[in-house]
PyMOL Python script that loads the backbone (N, CA, C, O; Angstrom):
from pymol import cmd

cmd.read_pdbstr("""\
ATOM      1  N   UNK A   1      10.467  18.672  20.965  1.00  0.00           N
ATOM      2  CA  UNK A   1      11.647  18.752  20.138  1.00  0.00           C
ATOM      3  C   UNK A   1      12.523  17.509  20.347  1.00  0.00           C
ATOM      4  O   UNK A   1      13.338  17.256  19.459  1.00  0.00           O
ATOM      5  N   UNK A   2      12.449  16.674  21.456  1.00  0.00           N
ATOM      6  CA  UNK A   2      13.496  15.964  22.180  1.00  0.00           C
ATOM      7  C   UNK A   2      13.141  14.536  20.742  1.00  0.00           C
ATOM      8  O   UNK A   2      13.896  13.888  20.016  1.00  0.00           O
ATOM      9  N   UNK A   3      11.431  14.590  20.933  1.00  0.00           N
ATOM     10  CA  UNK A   3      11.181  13.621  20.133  1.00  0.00           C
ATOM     11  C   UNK A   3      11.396  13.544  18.483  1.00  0.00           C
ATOM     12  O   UNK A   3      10.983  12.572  17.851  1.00  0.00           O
ATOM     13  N   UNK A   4      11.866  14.312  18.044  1.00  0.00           N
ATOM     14  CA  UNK A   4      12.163  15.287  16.739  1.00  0.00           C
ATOM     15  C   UNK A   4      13.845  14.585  16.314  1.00  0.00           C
ATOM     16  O   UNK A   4      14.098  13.886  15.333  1.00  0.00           O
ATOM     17  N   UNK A   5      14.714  14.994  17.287  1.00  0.00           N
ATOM     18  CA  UNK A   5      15.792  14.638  17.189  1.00  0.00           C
ATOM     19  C   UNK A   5      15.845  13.325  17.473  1.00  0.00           C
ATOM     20  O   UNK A   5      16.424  12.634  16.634  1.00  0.00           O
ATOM     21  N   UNK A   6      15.293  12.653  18.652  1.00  0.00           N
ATOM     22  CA  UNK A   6      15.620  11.091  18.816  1.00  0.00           C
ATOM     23  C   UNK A   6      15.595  10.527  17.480  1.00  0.00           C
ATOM     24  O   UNK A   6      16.533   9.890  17.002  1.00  0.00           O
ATOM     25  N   UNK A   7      14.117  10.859  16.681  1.00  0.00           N
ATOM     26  CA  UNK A   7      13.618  10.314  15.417  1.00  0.00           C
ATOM     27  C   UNK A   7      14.840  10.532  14.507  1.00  0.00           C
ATOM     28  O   UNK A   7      15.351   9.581  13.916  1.00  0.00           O
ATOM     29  N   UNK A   8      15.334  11.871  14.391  1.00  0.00           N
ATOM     30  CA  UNK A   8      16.178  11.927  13.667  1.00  0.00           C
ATOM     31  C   UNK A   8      17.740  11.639  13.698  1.00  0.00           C
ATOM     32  O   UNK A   8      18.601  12.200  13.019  1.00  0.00           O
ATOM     33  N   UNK A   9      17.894  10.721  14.563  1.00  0.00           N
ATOM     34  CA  UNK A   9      19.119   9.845  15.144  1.00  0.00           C
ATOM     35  C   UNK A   9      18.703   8.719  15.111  1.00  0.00           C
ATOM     36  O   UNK A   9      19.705   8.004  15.084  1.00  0.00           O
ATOM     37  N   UNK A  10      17.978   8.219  15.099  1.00  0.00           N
ATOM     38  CA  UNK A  10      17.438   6.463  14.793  1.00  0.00           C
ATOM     39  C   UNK A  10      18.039   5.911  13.874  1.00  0.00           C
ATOM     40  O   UNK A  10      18.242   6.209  12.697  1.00  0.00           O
ATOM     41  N   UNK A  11      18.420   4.737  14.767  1.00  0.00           N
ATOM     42  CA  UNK A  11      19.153   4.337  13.524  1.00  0.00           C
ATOM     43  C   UNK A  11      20.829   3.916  12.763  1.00  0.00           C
ATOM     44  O   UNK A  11      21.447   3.119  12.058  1.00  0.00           O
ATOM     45  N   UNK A  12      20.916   5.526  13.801  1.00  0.00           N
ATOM     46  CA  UNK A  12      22.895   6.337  13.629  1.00  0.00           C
ATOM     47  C   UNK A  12      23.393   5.692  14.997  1.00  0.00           C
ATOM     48  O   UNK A  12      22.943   5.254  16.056  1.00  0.00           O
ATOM     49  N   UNK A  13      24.560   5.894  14.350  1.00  0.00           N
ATOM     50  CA  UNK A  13      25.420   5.346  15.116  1.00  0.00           C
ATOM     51  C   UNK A  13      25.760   6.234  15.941  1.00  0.00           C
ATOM     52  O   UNK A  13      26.945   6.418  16.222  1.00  0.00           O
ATOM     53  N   UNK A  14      24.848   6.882  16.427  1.00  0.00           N
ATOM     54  CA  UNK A  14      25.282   8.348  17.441  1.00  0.00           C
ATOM     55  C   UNK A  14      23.910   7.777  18.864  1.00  0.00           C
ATOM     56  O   UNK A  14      23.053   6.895  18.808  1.00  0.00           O
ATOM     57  N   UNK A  15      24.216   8.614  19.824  1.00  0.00           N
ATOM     58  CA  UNK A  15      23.303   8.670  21.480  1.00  0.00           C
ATOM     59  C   UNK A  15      23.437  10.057  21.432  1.00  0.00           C
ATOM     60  O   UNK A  15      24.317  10.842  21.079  1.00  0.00           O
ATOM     61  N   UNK A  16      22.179  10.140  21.942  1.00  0.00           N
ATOM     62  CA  UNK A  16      21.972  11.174  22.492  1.00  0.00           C
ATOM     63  C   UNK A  16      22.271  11.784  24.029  1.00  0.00           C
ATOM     64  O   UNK A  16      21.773  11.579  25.136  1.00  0.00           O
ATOM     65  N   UNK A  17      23.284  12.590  23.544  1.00  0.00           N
ATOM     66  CA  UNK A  17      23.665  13.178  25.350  1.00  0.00           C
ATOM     67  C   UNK A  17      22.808  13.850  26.216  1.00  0.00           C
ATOM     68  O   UNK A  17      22.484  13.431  27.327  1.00  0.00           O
ATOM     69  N   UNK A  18      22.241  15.459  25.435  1.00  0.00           N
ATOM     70  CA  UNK A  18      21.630  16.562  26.064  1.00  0.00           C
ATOM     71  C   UNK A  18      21.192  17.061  25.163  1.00  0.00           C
ATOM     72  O   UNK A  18      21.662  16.861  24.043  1.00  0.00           O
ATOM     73  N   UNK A  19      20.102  17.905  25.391  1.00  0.00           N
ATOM     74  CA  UNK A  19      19.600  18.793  24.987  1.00  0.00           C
ATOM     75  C   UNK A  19      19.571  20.074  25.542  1.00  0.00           C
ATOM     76  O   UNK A  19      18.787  20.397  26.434  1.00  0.00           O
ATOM     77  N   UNK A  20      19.972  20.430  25.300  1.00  0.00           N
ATOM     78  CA  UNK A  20      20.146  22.359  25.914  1.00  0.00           C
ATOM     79  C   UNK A  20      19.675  23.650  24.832  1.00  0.00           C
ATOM     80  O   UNK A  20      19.990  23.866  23.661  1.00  0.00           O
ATOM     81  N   UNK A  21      18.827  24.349  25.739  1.00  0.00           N
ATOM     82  CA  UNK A  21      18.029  25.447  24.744  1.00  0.00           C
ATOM     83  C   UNK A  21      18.785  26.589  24.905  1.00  0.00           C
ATOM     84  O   UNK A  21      18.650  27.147  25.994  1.00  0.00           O
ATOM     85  N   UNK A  22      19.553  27.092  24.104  1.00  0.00           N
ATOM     86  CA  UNK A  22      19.981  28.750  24.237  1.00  0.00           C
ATOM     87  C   UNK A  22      19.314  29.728  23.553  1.00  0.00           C
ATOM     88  O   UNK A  22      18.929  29.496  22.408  1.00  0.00           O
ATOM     89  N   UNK A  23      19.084  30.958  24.158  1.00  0.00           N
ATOM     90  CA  UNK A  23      18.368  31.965  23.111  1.00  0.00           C
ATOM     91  C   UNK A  23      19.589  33.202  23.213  1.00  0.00           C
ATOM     92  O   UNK A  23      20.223  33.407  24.248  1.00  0.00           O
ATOM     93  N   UNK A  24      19.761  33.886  22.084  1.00  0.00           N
ATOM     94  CA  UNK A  24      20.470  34.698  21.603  1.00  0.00           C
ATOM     95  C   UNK A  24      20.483  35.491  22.628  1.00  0.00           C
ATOM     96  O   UNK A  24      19.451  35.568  23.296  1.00  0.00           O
ATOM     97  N   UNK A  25      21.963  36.478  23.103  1.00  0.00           N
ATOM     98  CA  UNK A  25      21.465  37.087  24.233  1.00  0.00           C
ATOM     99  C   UNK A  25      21.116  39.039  23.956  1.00  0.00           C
ATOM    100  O   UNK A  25      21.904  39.800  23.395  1.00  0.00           O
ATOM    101  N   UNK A  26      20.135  39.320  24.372  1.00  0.00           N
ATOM    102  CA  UNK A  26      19.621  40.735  23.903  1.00  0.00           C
ATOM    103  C   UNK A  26      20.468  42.042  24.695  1.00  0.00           C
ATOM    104  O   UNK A  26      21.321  41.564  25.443  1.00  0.00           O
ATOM    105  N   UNK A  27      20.463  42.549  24.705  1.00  0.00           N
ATOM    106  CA  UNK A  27      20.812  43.951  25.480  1.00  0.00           C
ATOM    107  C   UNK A  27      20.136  43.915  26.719  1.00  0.00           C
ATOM    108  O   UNK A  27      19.097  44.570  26.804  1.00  0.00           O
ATOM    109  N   UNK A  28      20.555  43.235  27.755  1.00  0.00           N
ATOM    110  CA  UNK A  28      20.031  43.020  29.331  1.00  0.00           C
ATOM    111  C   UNK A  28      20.622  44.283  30.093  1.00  0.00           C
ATOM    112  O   UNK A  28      20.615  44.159  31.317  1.00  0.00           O
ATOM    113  N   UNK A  29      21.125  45.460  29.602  1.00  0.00           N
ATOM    114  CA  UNK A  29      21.289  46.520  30.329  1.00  0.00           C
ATOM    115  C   UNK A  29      19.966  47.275  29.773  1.00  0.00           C
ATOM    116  O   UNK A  29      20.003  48.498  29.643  1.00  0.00           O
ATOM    117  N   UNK A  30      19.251  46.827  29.573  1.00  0.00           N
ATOM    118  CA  UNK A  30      17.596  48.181  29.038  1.00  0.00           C
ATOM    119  C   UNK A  30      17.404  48.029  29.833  1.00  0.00           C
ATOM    120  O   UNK A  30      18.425  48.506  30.328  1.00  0.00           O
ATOM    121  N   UNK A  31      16.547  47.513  31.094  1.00  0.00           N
ATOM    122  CA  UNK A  31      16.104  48.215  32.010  1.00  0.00           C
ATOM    123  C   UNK A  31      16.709  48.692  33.258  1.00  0.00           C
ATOM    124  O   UNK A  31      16.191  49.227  34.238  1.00  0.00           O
ATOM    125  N   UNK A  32      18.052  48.341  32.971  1.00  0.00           N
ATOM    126  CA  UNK A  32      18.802  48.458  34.233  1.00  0.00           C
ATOM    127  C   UNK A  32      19.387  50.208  34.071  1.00  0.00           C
ATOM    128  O   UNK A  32      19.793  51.001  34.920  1.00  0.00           O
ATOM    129  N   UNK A  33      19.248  50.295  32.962  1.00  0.00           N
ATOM    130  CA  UNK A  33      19.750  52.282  32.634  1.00  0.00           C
ATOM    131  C   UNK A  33      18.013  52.884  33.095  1.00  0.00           C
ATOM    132  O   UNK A  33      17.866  54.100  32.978  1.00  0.00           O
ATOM    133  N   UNK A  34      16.978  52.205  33.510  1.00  0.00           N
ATOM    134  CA  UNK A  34      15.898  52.789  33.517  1.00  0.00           C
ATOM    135  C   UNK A  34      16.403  53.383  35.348  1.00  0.00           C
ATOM    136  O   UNK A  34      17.277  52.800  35.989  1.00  0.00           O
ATOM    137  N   UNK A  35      15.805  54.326  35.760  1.00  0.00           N
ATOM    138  CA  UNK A  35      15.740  55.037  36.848  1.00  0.00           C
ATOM    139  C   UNK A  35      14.710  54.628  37.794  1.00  0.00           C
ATOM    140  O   UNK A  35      13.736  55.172  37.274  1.00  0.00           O
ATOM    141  N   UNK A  36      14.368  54.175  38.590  1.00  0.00           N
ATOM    142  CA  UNK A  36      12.969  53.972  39.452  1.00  0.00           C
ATOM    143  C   UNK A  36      11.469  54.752  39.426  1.00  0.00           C
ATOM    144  O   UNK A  36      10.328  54.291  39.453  1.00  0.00           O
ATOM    145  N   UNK A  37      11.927  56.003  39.369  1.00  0.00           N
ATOM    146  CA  UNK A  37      10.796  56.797  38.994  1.00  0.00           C
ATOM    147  C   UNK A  37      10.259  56.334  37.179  1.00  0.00           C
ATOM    148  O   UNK A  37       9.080  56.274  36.827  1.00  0.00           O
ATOM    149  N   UNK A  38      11.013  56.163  36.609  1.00  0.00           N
ATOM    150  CA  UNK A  38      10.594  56.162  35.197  1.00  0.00           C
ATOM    151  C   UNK A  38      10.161  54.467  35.235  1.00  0.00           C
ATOM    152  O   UNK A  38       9.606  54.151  34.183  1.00  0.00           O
ATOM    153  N   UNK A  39      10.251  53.700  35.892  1.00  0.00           N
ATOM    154  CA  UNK A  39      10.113  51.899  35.973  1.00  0.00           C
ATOM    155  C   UNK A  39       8.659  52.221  36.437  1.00  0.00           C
ATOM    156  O   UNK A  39       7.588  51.868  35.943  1.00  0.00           O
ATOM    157  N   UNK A  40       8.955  53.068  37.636  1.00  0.00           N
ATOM    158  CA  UNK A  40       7.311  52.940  38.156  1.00  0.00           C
ATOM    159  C   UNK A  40       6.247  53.673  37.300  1.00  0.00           C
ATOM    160  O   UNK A  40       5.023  53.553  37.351  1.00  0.00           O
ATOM    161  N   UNK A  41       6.858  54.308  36.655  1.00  0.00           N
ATOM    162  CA  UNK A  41       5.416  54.865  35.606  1.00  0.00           C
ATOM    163  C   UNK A  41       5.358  53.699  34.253  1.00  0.00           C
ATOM    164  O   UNK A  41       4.495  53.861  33.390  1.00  0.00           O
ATOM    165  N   UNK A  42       6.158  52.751  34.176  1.00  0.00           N
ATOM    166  CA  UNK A  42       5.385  51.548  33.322  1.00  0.00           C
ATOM    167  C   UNK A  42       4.401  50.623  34.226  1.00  0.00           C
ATOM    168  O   UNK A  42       4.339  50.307  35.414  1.00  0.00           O
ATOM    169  N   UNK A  43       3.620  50.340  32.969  1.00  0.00           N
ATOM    170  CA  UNK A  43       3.294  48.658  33.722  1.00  0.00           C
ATOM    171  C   UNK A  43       3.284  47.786  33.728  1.00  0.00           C
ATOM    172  O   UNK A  43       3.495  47.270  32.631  1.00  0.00           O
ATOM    173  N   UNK A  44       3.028  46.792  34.975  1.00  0.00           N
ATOM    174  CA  UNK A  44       3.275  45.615  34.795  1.00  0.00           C
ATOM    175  C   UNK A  44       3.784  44.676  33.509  1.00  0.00           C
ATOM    176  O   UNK A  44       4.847  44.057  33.471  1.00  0.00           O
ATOM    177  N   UNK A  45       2.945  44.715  32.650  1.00  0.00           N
ATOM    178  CA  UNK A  45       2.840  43.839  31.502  1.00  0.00           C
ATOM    179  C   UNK A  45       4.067  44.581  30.869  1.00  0.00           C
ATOM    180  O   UNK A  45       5.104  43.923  30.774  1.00  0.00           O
ATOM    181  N   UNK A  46       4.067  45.835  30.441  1.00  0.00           N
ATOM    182  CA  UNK A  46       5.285  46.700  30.151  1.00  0.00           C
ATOM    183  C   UNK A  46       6.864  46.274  30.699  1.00  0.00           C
ATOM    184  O   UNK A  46       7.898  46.087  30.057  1.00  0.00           O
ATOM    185  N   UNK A  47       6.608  46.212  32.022  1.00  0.00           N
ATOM    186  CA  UNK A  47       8.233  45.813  32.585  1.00  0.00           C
ATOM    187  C   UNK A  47       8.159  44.307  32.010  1.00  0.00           C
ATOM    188  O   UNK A  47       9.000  43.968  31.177  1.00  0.00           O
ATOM    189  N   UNK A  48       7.001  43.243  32.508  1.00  0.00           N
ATOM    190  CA  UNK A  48       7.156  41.723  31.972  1.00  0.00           C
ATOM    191  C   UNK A  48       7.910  41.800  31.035  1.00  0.00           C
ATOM    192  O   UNK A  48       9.138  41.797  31.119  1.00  0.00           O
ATOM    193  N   UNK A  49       7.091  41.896  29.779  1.00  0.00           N
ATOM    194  CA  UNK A  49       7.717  41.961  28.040  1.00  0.00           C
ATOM    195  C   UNK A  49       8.903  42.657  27.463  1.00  0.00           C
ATOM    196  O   UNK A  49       9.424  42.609  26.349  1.00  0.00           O
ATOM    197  N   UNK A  50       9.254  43.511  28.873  1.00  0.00           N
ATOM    198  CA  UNK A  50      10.758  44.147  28.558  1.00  0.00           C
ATOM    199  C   UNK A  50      11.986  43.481  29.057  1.00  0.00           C
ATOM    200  O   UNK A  50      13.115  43.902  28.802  1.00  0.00           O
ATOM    201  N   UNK A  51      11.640  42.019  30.056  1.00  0.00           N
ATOM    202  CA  UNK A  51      12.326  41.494  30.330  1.00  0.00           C
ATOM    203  C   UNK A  51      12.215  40.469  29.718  1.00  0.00           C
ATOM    204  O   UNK A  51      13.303  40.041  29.331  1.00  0.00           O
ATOM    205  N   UNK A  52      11.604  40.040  29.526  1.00  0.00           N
ATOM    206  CA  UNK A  52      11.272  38.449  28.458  1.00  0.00           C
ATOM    207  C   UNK A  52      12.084  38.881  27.224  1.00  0.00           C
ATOM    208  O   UNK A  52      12.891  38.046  26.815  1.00  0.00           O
ATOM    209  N   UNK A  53      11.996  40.150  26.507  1.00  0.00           N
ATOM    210  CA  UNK A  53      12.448  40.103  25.327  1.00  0.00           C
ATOM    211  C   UNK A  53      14.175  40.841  25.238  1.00  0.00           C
ATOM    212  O   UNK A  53      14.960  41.150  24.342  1.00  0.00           O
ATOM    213  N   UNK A  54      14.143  40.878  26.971  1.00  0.00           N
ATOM    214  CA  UNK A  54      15.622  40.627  27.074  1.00  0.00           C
ATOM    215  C   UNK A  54      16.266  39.604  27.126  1.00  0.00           C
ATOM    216  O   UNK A  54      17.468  39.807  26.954  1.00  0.00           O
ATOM    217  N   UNK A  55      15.903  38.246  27.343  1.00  0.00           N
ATOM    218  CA  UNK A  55      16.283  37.035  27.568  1.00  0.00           C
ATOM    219  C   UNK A  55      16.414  36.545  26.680  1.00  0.00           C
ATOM    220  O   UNK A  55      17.375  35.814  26.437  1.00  0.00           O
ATOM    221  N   UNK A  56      15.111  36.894  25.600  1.00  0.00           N
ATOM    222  CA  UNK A  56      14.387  35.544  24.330  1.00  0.00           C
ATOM    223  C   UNK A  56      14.696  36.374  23.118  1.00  0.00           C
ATOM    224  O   UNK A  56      14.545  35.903  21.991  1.00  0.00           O
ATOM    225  N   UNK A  57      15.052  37.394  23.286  1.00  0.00           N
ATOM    226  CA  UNK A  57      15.332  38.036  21.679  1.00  0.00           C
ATOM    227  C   UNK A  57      13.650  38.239  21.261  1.00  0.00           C
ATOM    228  O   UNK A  57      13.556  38.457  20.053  1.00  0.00           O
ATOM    229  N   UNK A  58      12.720  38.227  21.747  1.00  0.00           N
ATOM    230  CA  UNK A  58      11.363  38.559  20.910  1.00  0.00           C
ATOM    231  C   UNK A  58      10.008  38.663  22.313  1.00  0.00           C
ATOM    232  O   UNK A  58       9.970  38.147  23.431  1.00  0.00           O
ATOM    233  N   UNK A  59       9.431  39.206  21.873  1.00  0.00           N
ATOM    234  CA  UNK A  59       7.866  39.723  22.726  1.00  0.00           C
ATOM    235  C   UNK A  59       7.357  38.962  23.249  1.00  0.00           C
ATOM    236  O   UNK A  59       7.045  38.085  22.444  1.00  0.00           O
ATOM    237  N   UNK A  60       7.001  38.702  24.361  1.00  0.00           N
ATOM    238  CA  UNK A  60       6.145  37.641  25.146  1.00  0.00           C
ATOM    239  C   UNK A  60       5.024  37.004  24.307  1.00  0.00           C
ATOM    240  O   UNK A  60       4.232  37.741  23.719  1.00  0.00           O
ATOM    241  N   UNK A  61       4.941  35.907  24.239  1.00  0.00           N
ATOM    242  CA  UNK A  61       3.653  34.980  23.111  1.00  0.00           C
ATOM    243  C   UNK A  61       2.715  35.520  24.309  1.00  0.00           C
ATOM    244  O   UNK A  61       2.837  35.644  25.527  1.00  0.00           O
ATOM    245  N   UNK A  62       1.291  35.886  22.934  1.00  0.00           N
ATOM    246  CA  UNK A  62      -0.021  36.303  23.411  1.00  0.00           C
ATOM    247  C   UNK A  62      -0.453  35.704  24.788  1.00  0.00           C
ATOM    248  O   UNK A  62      -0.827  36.340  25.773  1.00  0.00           O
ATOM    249  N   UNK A  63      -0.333  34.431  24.665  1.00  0.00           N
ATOM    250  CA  UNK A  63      -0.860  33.271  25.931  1.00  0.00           C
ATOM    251  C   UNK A  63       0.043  33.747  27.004  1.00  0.00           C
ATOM    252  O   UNK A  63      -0.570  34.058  28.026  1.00  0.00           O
ATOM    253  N   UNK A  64       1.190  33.877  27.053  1.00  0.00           N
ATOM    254  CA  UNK A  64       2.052  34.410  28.542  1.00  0.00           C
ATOM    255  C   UNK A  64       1.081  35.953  28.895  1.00  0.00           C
ATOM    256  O   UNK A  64       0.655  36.143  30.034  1.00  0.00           O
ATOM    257  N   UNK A  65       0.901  36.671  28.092  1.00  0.00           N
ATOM    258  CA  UNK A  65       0.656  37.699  28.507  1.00  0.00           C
ATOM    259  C   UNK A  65      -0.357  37.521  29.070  1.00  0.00           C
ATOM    260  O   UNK A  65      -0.416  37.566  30.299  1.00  0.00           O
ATOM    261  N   UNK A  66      -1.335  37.290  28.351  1.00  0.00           N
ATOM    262  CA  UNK A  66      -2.962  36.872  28.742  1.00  0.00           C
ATOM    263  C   UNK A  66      -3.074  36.345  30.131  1.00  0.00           C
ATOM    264  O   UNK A  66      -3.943  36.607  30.963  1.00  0.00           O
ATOM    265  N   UNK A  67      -1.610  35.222  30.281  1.00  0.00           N
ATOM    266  CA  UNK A  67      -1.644  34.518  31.909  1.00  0.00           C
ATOM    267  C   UNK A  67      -1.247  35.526  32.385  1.00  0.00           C
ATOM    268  O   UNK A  67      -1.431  35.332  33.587  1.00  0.00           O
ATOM    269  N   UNK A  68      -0.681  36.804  32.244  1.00  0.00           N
ATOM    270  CA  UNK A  68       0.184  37.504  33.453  1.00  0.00           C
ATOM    271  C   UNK A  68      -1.260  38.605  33.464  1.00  0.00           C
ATOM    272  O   UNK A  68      -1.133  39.349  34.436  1.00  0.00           O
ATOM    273  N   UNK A  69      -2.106  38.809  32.961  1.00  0.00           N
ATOM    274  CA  UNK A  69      -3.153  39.274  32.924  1.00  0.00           C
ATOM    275  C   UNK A  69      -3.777  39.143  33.557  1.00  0.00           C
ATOM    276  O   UNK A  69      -3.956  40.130  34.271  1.00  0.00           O
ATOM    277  N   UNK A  70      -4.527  38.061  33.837  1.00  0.00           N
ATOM    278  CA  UNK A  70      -5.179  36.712  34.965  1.00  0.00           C
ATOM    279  C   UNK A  70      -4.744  37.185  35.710  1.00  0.00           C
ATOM    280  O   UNK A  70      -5.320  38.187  36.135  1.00  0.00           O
ATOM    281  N   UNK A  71      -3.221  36.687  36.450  1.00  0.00           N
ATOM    282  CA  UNK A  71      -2.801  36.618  37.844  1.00  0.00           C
ATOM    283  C   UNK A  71      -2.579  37.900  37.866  1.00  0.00           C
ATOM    284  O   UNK A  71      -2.468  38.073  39.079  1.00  0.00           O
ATOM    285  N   UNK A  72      -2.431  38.961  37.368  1.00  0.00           N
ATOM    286  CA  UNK A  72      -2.849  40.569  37.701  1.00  0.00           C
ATOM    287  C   UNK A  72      -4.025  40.336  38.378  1.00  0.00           C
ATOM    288  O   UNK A  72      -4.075  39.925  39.537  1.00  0.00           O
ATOM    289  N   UNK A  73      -4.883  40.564  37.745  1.00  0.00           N
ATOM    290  CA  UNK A  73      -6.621  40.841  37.687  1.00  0.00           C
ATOM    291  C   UNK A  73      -7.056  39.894  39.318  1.00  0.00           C
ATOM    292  O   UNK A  73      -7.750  40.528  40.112  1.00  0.00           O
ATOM    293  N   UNK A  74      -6.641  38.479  39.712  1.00  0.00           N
ATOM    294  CA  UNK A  74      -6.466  37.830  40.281  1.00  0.00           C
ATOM    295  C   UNK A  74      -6.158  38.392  41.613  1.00  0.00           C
ATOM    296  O   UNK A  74      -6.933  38.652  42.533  1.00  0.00           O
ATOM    297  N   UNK A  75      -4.899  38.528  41.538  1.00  0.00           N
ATOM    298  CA  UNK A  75      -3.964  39.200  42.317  1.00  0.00           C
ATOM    299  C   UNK A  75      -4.848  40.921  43.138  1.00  0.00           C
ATOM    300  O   UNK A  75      -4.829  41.253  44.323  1.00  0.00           O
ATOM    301  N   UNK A  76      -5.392  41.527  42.162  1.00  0.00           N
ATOM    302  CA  UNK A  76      -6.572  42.746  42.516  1.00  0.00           C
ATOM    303  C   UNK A  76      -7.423  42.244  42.983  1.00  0.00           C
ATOM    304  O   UNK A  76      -7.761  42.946  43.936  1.00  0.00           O
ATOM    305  N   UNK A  77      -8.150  41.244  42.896  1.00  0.00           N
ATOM    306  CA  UNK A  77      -9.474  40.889  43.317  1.00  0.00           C
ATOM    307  C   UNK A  77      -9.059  40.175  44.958  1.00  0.00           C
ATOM    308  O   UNK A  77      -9.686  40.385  45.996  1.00  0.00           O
ATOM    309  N   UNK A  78      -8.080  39.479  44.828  1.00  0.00           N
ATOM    310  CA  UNK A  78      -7.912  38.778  46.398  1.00  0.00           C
ATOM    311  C   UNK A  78      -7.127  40.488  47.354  1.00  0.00           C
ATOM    312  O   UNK A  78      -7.029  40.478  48.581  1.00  0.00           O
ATOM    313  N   UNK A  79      -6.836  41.300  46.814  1.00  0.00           N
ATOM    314  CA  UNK A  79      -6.912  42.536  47.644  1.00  0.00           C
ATOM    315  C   UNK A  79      -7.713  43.122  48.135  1.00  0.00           C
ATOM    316  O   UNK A  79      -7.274  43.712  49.122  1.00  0.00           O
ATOM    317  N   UNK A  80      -8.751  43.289  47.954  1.00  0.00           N
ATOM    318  CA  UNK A  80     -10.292  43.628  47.787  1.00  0.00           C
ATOM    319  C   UNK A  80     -11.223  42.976  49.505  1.00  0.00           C
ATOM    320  O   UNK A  80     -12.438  43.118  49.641  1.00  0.00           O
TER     321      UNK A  80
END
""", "prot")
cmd.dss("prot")
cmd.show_as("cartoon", "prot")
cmd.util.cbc("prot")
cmd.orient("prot")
């Protein structure tokens, strides 16, 4: 993106200061009204994507999940 905007300041009589990413902020009390007993009957990937899409306003992209999948599966096998 950084290269997006430089391009689109070329030129102007403007510099570039910063770039800073904000994402909209979601309802970050959902899992915190959850109870422990009811947290521990989700899973993993379940709590992940309930916190990601508290942060980001939207669902973990396929590829994050898939990695938190891995280092699950990963994570089981070096228990073993």
């Amino acid at each position: 993106m950084r290269a997006q905007i430089e391009a689109a300041i070329e030129g102007k009589p403007v510099r570039l200061a910063k770039i800073e990413t904000r994402f909209a902020a979601q309802n970050s009390a959902e899992l915190e009204d959850e109870t422990l007993p009811e947290l521990a009957q989700l899973q993993p990937d379940a709590i992940f994507n309930r916190l990601y899409r508290s942060k980001y306003a939207a669902d973990a992209p396929p590829e994050l999940m898939a990695a938190l999948a891995e280092l699950m599966l990963n994570a089981g096998a070096d228990e073993k």
